[in-house]
C-alpha positions as CSV (number, residue, x, y, z in Angstrom):
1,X,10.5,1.0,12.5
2,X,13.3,-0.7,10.6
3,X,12.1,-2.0,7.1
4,X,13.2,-4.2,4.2
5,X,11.2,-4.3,1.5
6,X,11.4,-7.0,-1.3
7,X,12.7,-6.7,-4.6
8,X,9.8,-6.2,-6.0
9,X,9.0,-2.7,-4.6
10,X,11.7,-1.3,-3.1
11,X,13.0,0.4,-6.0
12,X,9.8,2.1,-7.2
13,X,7.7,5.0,-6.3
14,X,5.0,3.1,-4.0
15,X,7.7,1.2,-2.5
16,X,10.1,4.6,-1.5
17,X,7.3,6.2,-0.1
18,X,5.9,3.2,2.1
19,X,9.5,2.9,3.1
20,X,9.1,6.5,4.4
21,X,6.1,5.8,6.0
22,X,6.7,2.8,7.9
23,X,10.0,4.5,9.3
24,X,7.9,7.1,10.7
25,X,5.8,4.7,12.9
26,X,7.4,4.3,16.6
27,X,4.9,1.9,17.2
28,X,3.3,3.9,20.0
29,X,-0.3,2.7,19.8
30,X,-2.0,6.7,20.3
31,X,-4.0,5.8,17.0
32,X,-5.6,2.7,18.2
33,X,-7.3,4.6,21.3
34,X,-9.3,6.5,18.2
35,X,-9.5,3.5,15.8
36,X,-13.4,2.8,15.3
37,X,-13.3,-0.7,14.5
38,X,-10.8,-1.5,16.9
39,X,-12.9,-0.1,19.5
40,X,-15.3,-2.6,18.4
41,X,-13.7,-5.5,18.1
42,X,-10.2,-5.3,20.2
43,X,-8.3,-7.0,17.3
44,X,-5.1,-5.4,17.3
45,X,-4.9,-6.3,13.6
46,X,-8.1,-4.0,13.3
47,X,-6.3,-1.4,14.1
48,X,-4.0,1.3,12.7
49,X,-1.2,-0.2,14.3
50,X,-1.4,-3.9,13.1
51,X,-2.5,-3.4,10.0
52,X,0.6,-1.0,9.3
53,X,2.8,-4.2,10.7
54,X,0.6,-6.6,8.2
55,X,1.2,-4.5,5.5
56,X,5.1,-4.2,6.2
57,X,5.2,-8.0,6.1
58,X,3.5,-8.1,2.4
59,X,5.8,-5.4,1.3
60,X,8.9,-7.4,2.7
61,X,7.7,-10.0,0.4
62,X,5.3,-12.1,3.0
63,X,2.4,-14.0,1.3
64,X,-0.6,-12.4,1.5
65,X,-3.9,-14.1,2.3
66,X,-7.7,-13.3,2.8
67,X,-7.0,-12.6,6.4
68,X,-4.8,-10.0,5.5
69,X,-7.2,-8.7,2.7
70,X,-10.1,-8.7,5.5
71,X,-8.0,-6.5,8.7
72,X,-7.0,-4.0,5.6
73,X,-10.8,-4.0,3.9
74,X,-11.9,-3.2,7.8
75,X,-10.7,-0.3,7.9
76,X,-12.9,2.8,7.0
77,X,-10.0,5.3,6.1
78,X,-11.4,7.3,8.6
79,X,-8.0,8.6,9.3
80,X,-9.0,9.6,13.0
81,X,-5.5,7.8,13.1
82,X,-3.6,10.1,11.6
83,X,-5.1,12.8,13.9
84,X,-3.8,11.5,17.2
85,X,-0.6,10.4,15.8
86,X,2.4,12.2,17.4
87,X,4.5,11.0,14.4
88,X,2.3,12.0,11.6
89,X,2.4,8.9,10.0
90,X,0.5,8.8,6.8
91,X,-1.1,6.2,7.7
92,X,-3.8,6.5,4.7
93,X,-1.3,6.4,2.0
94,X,0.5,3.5,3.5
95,X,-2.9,1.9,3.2
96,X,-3.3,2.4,-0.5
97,X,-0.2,1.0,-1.3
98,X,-1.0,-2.1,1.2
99,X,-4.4,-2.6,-0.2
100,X,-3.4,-2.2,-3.8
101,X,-0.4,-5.3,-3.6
102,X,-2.5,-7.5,-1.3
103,X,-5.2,-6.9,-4.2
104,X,-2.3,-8.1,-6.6
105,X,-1.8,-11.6,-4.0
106,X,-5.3,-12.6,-3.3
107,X,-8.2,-13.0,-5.4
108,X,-11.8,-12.0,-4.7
109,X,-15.1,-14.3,-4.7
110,X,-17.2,-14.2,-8.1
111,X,-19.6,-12.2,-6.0
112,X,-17.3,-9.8,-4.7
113,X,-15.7,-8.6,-7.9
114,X,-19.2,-8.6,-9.3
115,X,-20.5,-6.2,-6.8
116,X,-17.4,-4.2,-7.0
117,X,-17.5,-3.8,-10.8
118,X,-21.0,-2.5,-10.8
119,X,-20.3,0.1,-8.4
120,X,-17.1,1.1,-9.7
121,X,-19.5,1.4,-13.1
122,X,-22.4,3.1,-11.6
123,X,-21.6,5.2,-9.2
124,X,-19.2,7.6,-10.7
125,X,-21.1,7.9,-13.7
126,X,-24.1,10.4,-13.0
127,X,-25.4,9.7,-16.1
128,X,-26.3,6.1,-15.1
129,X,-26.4,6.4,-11.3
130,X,-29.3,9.6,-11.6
131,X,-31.8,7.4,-14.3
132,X,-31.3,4.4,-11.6
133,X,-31.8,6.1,-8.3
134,X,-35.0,7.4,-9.6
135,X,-35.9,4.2,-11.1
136,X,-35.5,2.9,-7.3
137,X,-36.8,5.7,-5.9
138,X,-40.1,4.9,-8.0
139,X,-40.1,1.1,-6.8
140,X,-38.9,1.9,-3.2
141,X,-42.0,0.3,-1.6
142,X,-41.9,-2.7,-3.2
143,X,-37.7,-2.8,-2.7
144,X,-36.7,-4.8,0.7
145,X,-35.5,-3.2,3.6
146,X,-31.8,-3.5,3.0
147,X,-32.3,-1.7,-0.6
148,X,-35.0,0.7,1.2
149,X,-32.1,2.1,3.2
150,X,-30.1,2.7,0.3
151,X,-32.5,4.6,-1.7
152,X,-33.5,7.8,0.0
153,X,-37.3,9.0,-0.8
154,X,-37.6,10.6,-4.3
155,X,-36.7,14.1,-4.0
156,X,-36.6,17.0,-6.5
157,X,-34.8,20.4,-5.9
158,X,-37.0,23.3,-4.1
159,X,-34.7,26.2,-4.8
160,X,-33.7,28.1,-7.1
161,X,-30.8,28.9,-8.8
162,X,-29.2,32.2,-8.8
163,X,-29.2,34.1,-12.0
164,X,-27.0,36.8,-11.2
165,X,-23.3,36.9,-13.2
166,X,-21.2,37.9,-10.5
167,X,-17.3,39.2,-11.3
168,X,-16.0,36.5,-8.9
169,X,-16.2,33.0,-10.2
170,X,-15.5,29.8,-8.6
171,X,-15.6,26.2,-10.0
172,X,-17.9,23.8,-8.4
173,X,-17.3,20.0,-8.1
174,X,-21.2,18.7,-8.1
175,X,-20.5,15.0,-7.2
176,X,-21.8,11.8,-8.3
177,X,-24.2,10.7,-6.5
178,X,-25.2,13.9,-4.6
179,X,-27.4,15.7,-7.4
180,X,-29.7,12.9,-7.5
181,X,-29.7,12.0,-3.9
182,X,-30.0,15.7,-2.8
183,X,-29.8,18.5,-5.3
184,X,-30.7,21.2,-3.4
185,X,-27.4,20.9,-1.8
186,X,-25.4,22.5,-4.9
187,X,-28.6,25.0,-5.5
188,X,-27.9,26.1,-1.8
189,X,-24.0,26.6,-2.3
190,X,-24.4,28.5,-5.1
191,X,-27.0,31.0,-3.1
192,X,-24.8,31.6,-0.3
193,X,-21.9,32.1,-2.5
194,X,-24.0,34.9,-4.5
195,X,-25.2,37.0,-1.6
196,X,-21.2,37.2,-1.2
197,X,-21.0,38.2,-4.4
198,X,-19.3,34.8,-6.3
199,X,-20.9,33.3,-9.1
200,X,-20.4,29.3,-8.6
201,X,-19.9,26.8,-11.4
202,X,-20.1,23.6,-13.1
203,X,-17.2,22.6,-15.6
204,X,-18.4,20.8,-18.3
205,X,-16.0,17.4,-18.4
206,X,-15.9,17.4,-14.4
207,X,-16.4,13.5,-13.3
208,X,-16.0,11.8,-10.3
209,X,-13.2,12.8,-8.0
210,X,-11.8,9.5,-8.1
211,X,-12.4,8.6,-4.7
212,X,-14.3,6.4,-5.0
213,X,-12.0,3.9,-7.7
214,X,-8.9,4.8,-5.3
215,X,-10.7,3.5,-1.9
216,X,-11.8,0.3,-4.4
217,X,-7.9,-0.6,-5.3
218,X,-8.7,0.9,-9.0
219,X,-5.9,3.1,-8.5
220,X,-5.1,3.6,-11.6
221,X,-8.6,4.0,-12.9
222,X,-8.9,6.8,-10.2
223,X,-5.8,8.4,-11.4
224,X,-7.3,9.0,-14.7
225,X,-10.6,10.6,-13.2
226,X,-8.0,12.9,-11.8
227,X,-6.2,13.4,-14.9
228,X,-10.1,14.4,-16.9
229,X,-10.4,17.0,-13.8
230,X,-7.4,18.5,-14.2
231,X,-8.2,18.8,-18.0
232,X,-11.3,20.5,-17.5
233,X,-10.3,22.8,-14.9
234,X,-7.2,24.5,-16.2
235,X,-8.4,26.4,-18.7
236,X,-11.3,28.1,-15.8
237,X,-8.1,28.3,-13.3
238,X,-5.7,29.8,-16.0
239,X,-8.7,32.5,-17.3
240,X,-9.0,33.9,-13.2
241,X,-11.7,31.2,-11.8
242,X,-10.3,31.7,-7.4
243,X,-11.4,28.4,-7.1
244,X,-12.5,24.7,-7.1
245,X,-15.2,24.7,-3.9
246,X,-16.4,21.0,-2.7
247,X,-19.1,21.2,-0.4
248,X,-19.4,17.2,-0.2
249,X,-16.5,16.4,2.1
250,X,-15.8,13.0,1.1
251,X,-14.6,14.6,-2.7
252,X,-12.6,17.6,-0.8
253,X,-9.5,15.1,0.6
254,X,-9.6,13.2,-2.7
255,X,-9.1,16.3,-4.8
256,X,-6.3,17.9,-2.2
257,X,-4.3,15.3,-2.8
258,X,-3.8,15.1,-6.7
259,X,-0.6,16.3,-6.0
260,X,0.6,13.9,-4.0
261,X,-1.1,11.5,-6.4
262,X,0.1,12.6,-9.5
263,X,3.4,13.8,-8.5
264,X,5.2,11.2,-10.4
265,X,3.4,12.0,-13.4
266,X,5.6,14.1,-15.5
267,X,2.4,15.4,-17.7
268,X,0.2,16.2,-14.6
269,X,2.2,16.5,-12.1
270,X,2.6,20.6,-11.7
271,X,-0.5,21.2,-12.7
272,X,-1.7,18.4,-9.9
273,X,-0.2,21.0,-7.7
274,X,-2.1,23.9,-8.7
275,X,-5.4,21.9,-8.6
276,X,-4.9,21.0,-5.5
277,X,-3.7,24.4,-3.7
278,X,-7.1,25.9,-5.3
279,X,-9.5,23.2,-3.9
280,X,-11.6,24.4,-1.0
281,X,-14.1,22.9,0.9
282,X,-17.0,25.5,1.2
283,X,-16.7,25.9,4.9
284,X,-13.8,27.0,4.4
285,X,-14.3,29.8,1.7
286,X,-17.6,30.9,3.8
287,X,-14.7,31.6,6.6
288,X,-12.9,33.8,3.9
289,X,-15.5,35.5,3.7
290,X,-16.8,35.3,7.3
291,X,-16.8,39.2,7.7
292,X,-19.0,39.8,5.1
293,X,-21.3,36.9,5.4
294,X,-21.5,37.8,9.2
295,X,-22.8,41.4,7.8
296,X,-25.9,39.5,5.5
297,X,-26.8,37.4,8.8
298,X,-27.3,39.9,11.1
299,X,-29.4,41.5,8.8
300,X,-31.5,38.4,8.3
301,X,-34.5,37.5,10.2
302,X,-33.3,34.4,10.6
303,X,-35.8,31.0,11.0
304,X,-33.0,28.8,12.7
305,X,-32.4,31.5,15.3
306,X,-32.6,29.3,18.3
307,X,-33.3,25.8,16.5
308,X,-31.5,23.0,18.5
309,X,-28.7,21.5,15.9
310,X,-26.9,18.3,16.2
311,X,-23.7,18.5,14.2
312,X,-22.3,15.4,12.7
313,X,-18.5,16.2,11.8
314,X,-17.6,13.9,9.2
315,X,-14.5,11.9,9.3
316,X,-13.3,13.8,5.6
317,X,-13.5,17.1,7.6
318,X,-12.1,16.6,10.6
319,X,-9.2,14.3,10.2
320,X,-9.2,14.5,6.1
321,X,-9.0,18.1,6.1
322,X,-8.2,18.7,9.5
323,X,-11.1,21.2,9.4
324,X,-12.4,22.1,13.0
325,X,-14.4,24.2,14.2
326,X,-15.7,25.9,11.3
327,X,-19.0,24.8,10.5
328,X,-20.1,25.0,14.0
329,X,-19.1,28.5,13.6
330,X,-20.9,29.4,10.7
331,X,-23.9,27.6,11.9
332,X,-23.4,29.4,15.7
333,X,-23.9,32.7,13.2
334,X,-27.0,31.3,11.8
335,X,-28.8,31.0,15.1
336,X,-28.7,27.8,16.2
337,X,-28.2,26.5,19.1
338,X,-25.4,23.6,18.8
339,X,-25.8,20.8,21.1
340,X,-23.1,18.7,22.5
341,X,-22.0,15.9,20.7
342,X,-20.2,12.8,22.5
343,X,-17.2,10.8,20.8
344,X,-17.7,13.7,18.2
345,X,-14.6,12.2,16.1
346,X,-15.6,8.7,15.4
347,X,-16.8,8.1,12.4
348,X,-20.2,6.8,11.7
349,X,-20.0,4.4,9.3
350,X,-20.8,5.6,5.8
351,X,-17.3,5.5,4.6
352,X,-17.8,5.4,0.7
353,X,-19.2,1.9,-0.2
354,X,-18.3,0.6,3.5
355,X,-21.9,0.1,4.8
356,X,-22.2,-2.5,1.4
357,X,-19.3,-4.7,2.2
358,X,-19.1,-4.4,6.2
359,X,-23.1,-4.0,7.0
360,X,-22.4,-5.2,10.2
361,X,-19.8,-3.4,11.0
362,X,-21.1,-0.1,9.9
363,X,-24.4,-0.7,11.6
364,X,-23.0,-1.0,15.0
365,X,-21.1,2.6,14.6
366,X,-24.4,3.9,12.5
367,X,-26.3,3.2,15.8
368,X,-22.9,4.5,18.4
369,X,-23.3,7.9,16.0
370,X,-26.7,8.0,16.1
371,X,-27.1,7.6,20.2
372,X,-24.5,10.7,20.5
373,X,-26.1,12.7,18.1
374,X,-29.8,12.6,19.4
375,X,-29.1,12.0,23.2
376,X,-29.6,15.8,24.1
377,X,-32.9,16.1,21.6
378,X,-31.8,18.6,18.4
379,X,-34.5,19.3,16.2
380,X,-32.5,18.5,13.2
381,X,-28.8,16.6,12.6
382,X,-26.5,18.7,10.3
383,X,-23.5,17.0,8.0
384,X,-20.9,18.2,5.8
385,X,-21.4,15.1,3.5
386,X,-23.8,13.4,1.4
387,X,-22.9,10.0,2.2
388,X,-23.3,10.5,5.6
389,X,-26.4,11.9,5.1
390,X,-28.0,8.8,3.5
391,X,-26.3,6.8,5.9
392,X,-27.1,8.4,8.8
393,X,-31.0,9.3,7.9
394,X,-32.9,6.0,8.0
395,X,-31.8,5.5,11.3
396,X,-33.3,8.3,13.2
397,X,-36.5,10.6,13.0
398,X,-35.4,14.0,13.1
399,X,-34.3,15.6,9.4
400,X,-30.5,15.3,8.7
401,X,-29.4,18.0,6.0
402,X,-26.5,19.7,4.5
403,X,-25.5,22.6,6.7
404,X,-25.5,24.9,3.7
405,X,-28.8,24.2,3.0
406,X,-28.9,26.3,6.6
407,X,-27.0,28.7,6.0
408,X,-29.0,29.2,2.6
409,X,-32.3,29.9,4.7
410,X,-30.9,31.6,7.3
411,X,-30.1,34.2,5.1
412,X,-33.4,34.3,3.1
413,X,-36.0,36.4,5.0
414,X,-38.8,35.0,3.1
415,X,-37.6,31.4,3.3
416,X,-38.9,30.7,7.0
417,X,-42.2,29.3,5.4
418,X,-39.9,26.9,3.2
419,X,-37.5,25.8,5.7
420,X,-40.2,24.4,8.1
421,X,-41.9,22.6,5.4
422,X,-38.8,21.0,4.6
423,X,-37.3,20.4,8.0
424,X,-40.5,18.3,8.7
425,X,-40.6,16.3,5.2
């Protein structure tokens, strides 16, 4: 693709790397074949493709207008894109840069930059967003439908933590939203990881990843949740912890790519690097550790031997993380019996704060995901993320959980008795 940017960007860092990426597009279409919302609505401009050309034409120093700022809010950065790209066209960075000058060029309605101001608030904050969910959580009945969905049933954790002070430490990132939403998801990682002998932990000063501020277009704001991680992990990394494990999936492509991020930070910049080639998602220690984990399974009597799982690969695995495979692995070991899953690599809708500012959108691929997942009857719907979790749960009947949270009572002999009880809640 020839290029020509405008004065305005060409000669800064944004503006040399979207020059890169643009070149690399041969405008073959591949990615629109695997672009959810073009699938829907056969826009070419709601796809990978023509939003790459829109966003050449505002960085060539076209006027942006709402149109533009509505094809390039569409999009879900699901980056199913970027995996059928023959190119390997970056296609998610181009978009940041995109978003972030059209946000320059066209102002929001009052409502919009209301609603994005109190998530960009709330959510990252755990000390707000916990108090409120169970403030909602309390009030749920009385809440309409639309909030109903939002809120998931109050919930308090069921497990235990592990007391043991293993010589092997790893860092854990907890989340924002997920300890309130589902904290036995964390109390389950930090089991599995002790039977295998690590000791898992929090870092006091850990925040939000940022992804959430960098998918709103508060890039910088998101740069400086990065910058308080980094802060609060170095001195773990430096003093031997092996690593920073994510075991929501929507934090884990966020926190890869400080590096990339930060790498024109002169301050942050190396140690972005570091941070970044120590971040794991937990599927993908557990296959470190497969041999010995393999071990502790066979020798459990295992509840989900046989249990018909749907699993829901989320778009931050598979095309984020370009993680494949794995978890069906690891839950193949368990016991259960995986059932095929059609159109396994379209998204399903979550996308961060997509289902609040495309409902109608994310509804329609929310009901796609949910057809595939239950059409061959699994007893329970496994994810590798919290927001599709939430997302995903109102819509069906059958539990949808964490797939550590398996793992976790597949290796607990006496846990048969919990698991049921909470497979059925």
């Amino acid at each position: 693709m020839q290029t020509q940017l405008a004065d305005f960007i060409s000669n800064t860092p944004e503006g040399r790397e979207a020059d890169a990426i643009l070149r690399s597009c041969v405008h073959c279409g591949f990615c629109t074949a695997t672009c959810p919302t073009y699938q829907l609505l056969g826009d070419e401009d709601d796809g990978p493709r023509g939003r790459i050309y829109l966003i050449k034409s505002v960085l060539e120093g076209n006027e942006a207008t709402s149109l533009t700022q509505l094809h390039l809010d569409r999009c879900l950065t699901c980056r199913a894109c970027e995996t059928t790209c023959p190119s390997g066209v970056n296609y998610h960075r181009l978009l940041d840069i995109g978003r972030g000058e059209v946000e320059k060029q066209v102002p929001r309605s009052l409502l919009q930059r209301s609603i994005r101001w109190l998530l960009l608030t709330i959510m990252p904050r755990r000390k707000l967003f916990s108090p409120l969910m169970k403030t909602g959580q309390w009030f749920r009945p009385l809440l309409p439908g639309f909030l109903q969905e939002k809120i998931p049933p109050g919930t308090s954790a069921r497990l235990s933590p592990p007391g043991n002070q293993r010589d092997r430490k790893m860092l854990l990132l907890e989340g924002c939203v997920q300890p309130a939403m589902a904290p036995n998801i964390n109390i389950a990682t930090a089991r599995v990881l002790d039977v295998l002998g690590i000791s898992l932990r929090p870092t006091p000063g850990v925040g939000c990843c940022g992804a959430l501020r960098q998918h709103l277009n508060a890039q910088e704001a998101a740069r400086n949740d990065m910058r308080r991680n980094i802060d609060a992990w170095w001195p773990a990394l430096q003093a031997g912890a092996e690593a920073v494990v994510i075991n929501t999936s929507g934090c884990a492509p966020q926190v890869k790519d400080y590096a990339t991020l930060l790498a024109d930070d002169p301050e942050y910049a190396v140690k972005a690097e570091a941070v970044s080639r120590s971040t794991f998602d937990i599927a993908e220690i557990l296959l470190r550790e497969k041999a010995q984990l393999l071990v502790k399974l066979e020798g459990s009597a295992s509840a989900w031997a046989g249990r018909k799982v749907a699993f829901q690969s989320p778009c931050t695995l598979q095309h984020g993380q370009g993680i494949t495979g794995a978890v069906e692995q690891l839950l193949r070991a368990a016991g259960c019996d995986l059932v095929q899953v059609a159109d396994g690599h379209l998204c399903c809708g979550s996308a961060g704060t997509y289902s609040i500012f495309q409902p109608g959108l994310s509804k329609q691929l929310r009901s796609n995901k949910v057809a595939a997942l239950t059409a061959r009857q699994p007893q329970v719907i496994a994810t590798a993320n919290i927001g599709c979790l939430s997302h995903l749960q109102p819509a069906v009947d059958i539990p949808v959980r964490h797939w550590i949270e398996i793992i976790d009572e597949a290796l607990s002999n006496s846990e048969s008795g919990t698991m049921e009880t909470q497979a059925t809640s």
